[in-house]
C-alpha positions in Angstrom: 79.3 111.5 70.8 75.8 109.1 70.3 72.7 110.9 70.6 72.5 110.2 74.8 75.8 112.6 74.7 74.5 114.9 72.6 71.6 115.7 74.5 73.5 115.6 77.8 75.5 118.4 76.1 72.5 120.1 75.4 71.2 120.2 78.8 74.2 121.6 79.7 74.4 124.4 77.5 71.5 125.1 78.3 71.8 125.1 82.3 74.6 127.1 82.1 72.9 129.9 80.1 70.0 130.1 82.4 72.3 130.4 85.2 74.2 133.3 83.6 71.0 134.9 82.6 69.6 134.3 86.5 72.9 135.1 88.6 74.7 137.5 86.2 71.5 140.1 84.7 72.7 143.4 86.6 76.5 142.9 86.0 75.2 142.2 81.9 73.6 145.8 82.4 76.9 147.5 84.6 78.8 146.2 81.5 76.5 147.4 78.7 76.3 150.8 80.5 80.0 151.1 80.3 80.0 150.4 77.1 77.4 152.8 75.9 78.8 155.6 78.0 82.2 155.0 76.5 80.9 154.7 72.9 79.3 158.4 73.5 82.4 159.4 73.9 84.0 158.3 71.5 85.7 155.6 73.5 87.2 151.7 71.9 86.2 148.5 73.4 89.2 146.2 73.3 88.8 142.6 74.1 92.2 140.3 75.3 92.1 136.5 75.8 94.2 133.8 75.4 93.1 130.4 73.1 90.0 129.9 72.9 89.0 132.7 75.4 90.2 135.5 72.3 87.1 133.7 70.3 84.5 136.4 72.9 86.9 139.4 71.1 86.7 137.9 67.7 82.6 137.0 68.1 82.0 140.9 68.9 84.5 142.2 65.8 83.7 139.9 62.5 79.5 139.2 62.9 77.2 141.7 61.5 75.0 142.7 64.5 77.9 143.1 66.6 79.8 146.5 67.4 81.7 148.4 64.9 83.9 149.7 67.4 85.8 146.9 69.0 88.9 146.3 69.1 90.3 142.5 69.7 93.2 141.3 70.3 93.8 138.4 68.5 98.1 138.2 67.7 98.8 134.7 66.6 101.2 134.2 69.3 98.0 134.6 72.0 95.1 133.1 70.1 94.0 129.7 69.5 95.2 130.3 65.9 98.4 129.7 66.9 97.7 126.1 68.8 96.9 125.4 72.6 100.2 125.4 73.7 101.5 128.1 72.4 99.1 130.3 73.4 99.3 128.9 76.8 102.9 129.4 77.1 102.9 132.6 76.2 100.2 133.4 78.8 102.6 133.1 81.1 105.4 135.6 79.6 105.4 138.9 82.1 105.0 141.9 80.1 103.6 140.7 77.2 99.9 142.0 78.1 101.4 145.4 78.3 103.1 145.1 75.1 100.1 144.5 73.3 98.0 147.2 75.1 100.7 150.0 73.7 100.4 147.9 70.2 96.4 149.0 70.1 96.6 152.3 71.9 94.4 151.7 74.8 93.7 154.9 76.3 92.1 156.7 79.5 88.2 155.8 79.5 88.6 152.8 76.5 86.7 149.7 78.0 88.9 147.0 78.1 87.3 143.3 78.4 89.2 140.6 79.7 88.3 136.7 79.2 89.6 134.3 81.5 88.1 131.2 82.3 90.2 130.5 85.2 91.2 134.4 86.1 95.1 133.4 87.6 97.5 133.7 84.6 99.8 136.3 84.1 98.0 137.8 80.6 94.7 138.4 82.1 95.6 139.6 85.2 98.6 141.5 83.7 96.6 142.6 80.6 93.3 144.5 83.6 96.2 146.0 85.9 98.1 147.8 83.3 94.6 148.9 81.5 93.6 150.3 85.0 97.0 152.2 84.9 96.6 153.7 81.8 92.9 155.1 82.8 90.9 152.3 80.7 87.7 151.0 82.4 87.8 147.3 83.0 85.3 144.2 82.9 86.6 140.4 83.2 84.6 137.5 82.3 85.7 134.2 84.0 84.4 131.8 85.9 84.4 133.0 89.7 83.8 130.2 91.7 86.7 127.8 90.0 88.8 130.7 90.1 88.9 131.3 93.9 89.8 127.9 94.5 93.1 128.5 92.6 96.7 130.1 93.5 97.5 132.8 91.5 99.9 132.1 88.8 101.6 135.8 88.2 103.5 138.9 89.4 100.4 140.8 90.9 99.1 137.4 93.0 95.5 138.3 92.2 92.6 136.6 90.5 91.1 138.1 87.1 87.9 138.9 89.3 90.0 140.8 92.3 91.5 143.2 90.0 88.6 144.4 87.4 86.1 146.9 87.3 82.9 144.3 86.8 82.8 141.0 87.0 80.8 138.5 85.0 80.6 134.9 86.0 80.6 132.6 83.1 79.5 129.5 85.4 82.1 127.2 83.3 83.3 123.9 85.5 86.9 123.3 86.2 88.5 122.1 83.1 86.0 123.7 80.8 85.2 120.3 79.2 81.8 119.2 80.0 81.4 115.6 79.0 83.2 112.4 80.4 82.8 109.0 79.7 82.3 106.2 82.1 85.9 104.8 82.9 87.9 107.4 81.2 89.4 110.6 82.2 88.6 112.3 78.6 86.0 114.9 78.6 84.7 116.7 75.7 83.1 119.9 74.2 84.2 122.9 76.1 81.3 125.3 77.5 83.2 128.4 77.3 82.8 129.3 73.9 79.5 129.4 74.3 79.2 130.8 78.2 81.6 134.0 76.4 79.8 134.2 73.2 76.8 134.6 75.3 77.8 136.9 77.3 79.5 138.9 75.0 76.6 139.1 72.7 73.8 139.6 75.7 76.4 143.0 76.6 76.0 144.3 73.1 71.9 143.6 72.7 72.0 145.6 76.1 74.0 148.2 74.9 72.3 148.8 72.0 69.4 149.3 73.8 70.2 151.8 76.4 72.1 153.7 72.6 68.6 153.7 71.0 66.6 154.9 74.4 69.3 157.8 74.2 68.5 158.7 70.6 71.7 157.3 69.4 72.6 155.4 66.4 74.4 152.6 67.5 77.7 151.8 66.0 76.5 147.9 64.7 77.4 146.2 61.4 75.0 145.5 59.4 74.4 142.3 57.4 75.4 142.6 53.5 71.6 141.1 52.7 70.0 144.3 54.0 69.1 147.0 52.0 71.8 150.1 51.6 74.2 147.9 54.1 77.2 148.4 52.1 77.0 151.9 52.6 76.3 151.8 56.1 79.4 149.8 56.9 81.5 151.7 54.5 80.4 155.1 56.5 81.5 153.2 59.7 84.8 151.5 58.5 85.7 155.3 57.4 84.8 156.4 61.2 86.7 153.7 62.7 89.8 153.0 60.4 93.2 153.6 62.0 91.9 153.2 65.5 91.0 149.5 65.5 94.3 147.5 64.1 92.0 144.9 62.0 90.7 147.8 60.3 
């Protein structure tokens, strides 16, 4: 991108996490309390996007430090794995949110997380109604002020943000790219990724928090470098396997 672009992207990452952490702090803390009540009771967190929003689901699931007890929802067919058009089309299909909420056993008082950057597509808003049906607690992450200038695309004729429990704003601009050049419509390097995984990741520092303040263990991998981590997460994979499908 030349260094000029590189630093432009910079400040913009940056600006966009310090609006998050200035406009978005007590929603952060709604969302980690959630979490930490429903981990106390034995409750899964289940996180649904589709393309590049799965990559919040996947961040929480595969890095030591992050919770033990999520469960994302990363099909091929939804995921960026599986290319940007695919996934896009089948955001669109009515009834396949549902399908894969029965696939990972969502129950009453799970914490379902749904990441939408725009908030109007039949998955998202699909995948947080039928969660609130079946008793499941509900946060979406998407970006609030792009969303309400757009018409719903699905069945319900909401918005991600009109239909979920708590509602984090992610801040990211229309079209989720962030840099253009002079005299071309191409923009590059999305700020999504790293709105969600900061979001994501500021939840589960919270979380753990309030779990320790409690006197509870909280349910985090732990890095294969630290001392007896092996059996740690071998103790936890035991606790958790056959309730999480990736296990």
């Amino acid at each position: 991108m030349g260094s000029d672009k590189i630093y432009e992207y910079y400040v913009k990452v940056r600006d966009i996490i310090k609006e998050i952490y200035s406009s978005e702090k007590q929603n952060i803390l709604k969302a980690a309390e959630m979490f930490a009540e429903a981990l106390m009771s034995g409750h899964i967190i289940h996180v649904a996007g589709a393309g590049h929003s799965a990559m919040a689901g996947e961040e929480l699931f595969y890095r030591a430090g992050g919770l033990v007890p999520v469960d994302p929802m990363i099909g091929n067919d939804i995921t960026i794995s599986s290319g940007a058009i695919k996934s896009t089309m089948m955001e669109s299909i009515v009834g396949y949110a549902k399908v894969l909420l029965s696939y990972h056993n969502v129950e009453k008082d799970d914490v379902v997380v749904v990441v939408s950057t725009s908030g109007r597509n039949q998955f998202p808003v699909e995948m947080a109604v039928e969660a609130k049906n079946l008793g499941a607690k509900t946060i979406g992450i998407t970006s609030v002020r792009y969303s309400e200038t757009l018409e719903p695309k699905n069945t319900h004729g909401k918005r991600l943000f009109e239909v979920v429990d708590i509602v984090i704003d992610n801040h990211v601009p229309p079209g989720d790219a962030a840099i253009g050049y002079e005299g071309s419509p191409i923009k590059t390097s999305p700020l999504s990724t790293v709105a969600n995984t900061f979001i994501v990741n500021s939840i589960v520092a919270q979380t753990t928090q309030i779990l320790l303040e409690k006197g509870v263990e909280p349910p985090i991998w732990l890095s294969a470098h630290l001392l007896d981590a092996m059996e740690h997460n071998l103790k936890l994979l035991k606790k958790y396997r056959g309730r999480i499908r990736l296990l």
